[in-house]
C-alpha positions in Angstrom: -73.0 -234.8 28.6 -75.4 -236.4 26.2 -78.7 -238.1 26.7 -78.3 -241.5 26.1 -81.3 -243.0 24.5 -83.6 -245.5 25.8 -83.8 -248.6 23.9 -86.8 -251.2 23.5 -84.8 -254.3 23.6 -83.6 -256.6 26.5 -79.7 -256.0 27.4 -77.5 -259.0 26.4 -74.9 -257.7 28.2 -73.4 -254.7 30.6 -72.5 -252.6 27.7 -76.2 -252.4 26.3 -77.8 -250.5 28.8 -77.7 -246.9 28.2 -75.7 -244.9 30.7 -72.7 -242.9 32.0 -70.8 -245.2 33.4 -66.9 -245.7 32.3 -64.9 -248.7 32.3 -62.9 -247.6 35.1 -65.3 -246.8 37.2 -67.1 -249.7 36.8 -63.2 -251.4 37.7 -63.3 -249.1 40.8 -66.8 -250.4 41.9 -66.1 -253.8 41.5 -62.6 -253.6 43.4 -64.3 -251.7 46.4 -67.1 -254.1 46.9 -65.0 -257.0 46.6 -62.4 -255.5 49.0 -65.1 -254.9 51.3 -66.2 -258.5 51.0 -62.7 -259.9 51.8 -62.3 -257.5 54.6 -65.8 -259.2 56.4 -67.6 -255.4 55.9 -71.2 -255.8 55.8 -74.0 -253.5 54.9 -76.3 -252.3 52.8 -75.9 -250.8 49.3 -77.7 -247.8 48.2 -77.6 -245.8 44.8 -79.3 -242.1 44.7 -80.4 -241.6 40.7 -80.3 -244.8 38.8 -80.8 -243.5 35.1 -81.4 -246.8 33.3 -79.9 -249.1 35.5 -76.2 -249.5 34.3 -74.5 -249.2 38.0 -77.6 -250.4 40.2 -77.2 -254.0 38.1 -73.5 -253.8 39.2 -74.1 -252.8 42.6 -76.6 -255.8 42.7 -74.4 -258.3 41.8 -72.2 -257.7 44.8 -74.8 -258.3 47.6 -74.4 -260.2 50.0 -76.2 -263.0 52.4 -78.7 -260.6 54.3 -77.9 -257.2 53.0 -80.2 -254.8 51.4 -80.4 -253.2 47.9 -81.8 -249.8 47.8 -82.0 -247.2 44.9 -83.9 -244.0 45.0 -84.9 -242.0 41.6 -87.8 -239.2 40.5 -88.3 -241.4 37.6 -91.8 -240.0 35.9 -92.5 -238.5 39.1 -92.4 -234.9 40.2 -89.3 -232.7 41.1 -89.6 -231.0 44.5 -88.8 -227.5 42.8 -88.6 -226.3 39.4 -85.0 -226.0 39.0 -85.0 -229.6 39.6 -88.0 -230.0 37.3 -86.4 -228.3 34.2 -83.1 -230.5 34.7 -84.9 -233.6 34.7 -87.2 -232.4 31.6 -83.6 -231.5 29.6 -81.7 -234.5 30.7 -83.8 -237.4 31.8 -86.9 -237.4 29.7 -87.0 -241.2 28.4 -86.1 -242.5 31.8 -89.3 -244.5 33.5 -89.2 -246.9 36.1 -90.6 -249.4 33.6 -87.3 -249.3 31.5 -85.6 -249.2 34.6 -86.8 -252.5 36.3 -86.7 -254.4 32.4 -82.5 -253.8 32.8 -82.1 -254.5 36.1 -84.5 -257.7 35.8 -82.2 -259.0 32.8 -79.6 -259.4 35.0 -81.1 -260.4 38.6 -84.3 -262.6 39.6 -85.5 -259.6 41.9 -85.6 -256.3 42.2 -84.0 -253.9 44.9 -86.3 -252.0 47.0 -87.2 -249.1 44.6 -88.3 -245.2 46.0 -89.9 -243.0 43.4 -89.4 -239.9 44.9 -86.7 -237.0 45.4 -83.6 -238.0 47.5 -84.6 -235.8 49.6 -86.9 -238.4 51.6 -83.7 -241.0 51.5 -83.1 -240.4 55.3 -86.7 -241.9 56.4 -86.6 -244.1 54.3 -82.7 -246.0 54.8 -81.8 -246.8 58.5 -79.0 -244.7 59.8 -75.3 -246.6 60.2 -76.7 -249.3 57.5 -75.0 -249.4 54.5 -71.4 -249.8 53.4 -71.5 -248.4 49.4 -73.4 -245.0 48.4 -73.3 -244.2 45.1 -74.9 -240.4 44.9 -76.2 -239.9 41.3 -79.2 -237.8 41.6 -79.9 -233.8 40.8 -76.5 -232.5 40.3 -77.8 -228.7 41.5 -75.9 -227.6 44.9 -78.7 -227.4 47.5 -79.8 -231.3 46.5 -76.3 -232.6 46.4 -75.4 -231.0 49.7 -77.8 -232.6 51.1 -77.3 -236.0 49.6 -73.8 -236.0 50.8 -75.1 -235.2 54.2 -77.4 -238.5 54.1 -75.0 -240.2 53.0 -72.8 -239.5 55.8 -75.6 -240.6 58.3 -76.6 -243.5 56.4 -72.5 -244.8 55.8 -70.9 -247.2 58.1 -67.9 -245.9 59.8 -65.7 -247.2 57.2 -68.3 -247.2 54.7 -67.5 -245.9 50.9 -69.5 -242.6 49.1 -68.9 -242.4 45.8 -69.9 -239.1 43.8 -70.8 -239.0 40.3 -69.9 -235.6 38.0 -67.8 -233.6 40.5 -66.0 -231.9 38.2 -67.9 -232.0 35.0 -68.3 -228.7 33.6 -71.8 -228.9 33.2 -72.2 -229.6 36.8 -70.8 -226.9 39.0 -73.2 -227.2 41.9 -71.4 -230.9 42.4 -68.0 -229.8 42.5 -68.8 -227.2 44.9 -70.8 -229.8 47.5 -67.8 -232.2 47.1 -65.1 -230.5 47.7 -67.0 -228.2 50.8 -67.6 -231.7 52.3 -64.3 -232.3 52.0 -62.7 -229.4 53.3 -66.0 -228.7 55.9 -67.8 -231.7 56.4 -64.9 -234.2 57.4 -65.0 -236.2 53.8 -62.0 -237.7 53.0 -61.1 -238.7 49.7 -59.5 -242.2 48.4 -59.5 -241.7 44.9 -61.0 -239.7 41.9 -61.6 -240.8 38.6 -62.5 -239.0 35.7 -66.2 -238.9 36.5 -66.3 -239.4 40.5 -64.9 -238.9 43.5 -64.5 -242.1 46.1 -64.5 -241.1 49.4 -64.9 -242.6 53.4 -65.7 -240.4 56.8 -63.3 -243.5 58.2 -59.7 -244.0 57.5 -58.2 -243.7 53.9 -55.2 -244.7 54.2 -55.4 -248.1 54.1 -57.7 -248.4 51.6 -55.4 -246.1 49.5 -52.6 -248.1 49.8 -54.2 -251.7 48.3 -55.6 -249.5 45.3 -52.2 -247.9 44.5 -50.6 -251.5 44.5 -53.4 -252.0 42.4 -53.3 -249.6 40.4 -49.5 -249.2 39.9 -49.8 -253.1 38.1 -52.2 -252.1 35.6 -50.6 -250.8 32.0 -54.2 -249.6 31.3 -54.5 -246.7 33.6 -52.7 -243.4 34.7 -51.8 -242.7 37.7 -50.9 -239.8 40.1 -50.8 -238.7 43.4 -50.9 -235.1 44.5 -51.5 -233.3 48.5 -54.0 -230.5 48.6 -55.1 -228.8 52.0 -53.7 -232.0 53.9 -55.5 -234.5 51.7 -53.6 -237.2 49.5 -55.5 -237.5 46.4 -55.0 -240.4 44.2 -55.7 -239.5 40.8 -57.0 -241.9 37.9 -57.3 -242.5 34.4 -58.0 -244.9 31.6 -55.4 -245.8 29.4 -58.0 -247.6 27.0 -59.2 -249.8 29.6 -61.7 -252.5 29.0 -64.7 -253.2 31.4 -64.6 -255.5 33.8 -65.7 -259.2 33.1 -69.4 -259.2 34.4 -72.1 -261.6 33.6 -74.0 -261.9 30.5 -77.8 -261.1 31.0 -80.7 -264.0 30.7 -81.7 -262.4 27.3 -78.0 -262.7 26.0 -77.5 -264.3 22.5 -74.3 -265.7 21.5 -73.3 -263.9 18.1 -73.8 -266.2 15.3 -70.2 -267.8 14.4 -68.0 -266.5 11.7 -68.3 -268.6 8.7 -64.8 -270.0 7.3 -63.4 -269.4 4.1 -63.7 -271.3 1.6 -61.4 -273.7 1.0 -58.6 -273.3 -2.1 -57.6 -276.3 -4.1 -54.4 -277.4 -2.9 -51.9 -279.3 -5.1 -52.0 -282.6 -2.9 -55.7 -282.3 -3.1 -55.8 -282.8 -7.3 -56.7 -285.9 -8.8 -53.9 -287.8 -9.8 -53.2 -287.5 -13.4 -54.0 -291.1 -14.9 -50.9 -293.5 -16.0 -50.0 -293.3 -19.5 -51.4 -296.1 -21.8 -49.2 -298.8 -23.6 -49.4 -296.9 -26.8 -48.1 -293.7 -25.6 -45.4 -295.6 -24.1 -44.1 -296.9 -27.3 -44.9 -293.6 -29.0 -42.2 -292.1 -26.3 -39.8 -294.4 -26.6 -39.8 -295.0 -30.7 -39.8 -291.2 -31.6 -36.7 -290.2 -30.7 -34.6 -292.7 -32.9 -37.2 -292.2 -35.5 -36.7 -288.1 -36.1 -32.5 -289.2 -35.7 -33.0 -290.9 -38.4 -35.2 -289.0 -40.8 -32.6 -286.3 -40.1 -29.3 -288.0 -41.2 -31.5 -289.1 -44.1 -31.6 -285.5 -44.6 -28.7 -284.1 -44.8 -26.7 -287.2 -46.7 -29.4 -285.9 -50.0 -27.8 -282.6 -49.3 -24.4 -283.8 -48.9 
């Protein structure tokens, strides 16, 4: 993973906020809160480690009438140990909640409820049985993950969606090893996995799976496979050189200047028409002929 730089300018668009955050996951995000709108499921949303903003500004365009937007994130503050300390030093430095709040502002009239602090506190702070979509993107060591994925289980609706970010990353081992332990230990079930993160419900995936492989299966831009491991179906995905998703340009967006057009060529209708020939050079045409016929008889009878 690199560290993707902070930038000083207002986002036009999606794509200029710094972040980790793939076109088909940002497909998968959109499909699963849309779903979940079309299926009546209401709830919060809450996102654990925001980064610069890139998938809290999605997440916020898909609330609803009466829901709630939370996201929690250190930001400048202070890591609850110093393993967590030295991996936000190495890997979030130029992340503030300043920067933050600019992006997310760009793209919504108001903020969501924002806690500077360690996930840790999430569980105080987020009512249990409240939200529908958790996407867990905070300290990827094991002890903070495992218990991430445990508030996230509290905080979930019954058929509520996790989504975790970097479980098999090979920078992050600590993840992999939460994710797949809740899975095969803590009753998580997953729905999909992407290249980056694992989708996954404590309800029923079966359904769910189902609509995204129909999905999925009519899309040229992604591969597709399904596999069984310890009595779980896992749906696998990958970009194909996928496209984000259309989303909504920001408030600060400004339309590229348009392309100028060649300049014309001079086509042959387009010449001026060449003028008539005058009276003289009419006579001129028609006299010279007989004229050189007969200077040349003339000609050859002195040779003759």
């Amino acid at each position: 993973m690199t560290n993707a730089q902070a930038t000083d300018k207002h986002p036009g668009e999606l794509t200029d906020v710094p972040g980790w955050f793939p076109p088909l996951d940002q497909m998968l995000f959109t499909w699963f809160l849309e779903r979940q709108q079309k299926q009546g499921i209401k709830g919060d949303l809450l996102e654990l480690g925001v980064y610069m903003g890139k998938s809290a500004i999605l997440l916020g365009h898909h609330l609803q009438d009466g829901e709630k937007f939370t996201v929690c994130d250190l930001f400048e503050g202070d890591a609850p140990d110093g393993a967590n300390q030295a991996e936000s030093a190495k890997s979030y430095a130029s992340l503030t909640q300043q920067i933050f709040e600019r992006n997310y502002l760009s793209f919504h009239d108001d903020l969501p409820t924002v806690i500077a602090a360690p996930s840790s506190v999430v569980s105080e702070k987020v009512a249990p049985a409240s939200c529908r979509f958790v996407h867990v993107d905070a300290s990827h060591l094991y002890e903070h993950v495992h218990g991430d994925i445990g508030a996230a289980h509290d905080i979930l609706v019954p058929e509520g969606i996790v989504v975790l970010d970097d479980f098999r990353s090979e920078h992050t081992p600590g993840v992999s090893v939460a994710a797949w332990e809740a899975v095969l230990n803590r009753g998580l079930r997953p729905i999909c996995l992407s290249t980056q993160k694992l989708y996954g419900t404590w309800g029923d995936p079966e359904p769910l799976q189902e609509e995204l492989l129909e999905m999925l299966r009519q899309r040229s831009d992604v591969g597709l496979s399904v596999q069984s491991a310890a009595g779980h179906r896992l749906v696998r995905a990958r970009s194909r050189g996928m496209k984000p998703p259309p989303f909504p340009a920001s408030r600060h967006y400004v339309a590229p200047a348009p392309a100028k057009a060649p300049a014309a060529t001079e086509s042959r209708a387009a010449r001026p028409a060449r003028p008539a020939p005058s009276r003289a050079r009419r006579l001129a045409k028609d006299l010279l002929p007989p004229l050189v016929t007969r200077a040349v008889r003339r000609a050859r009878a002195k040779r003759s």
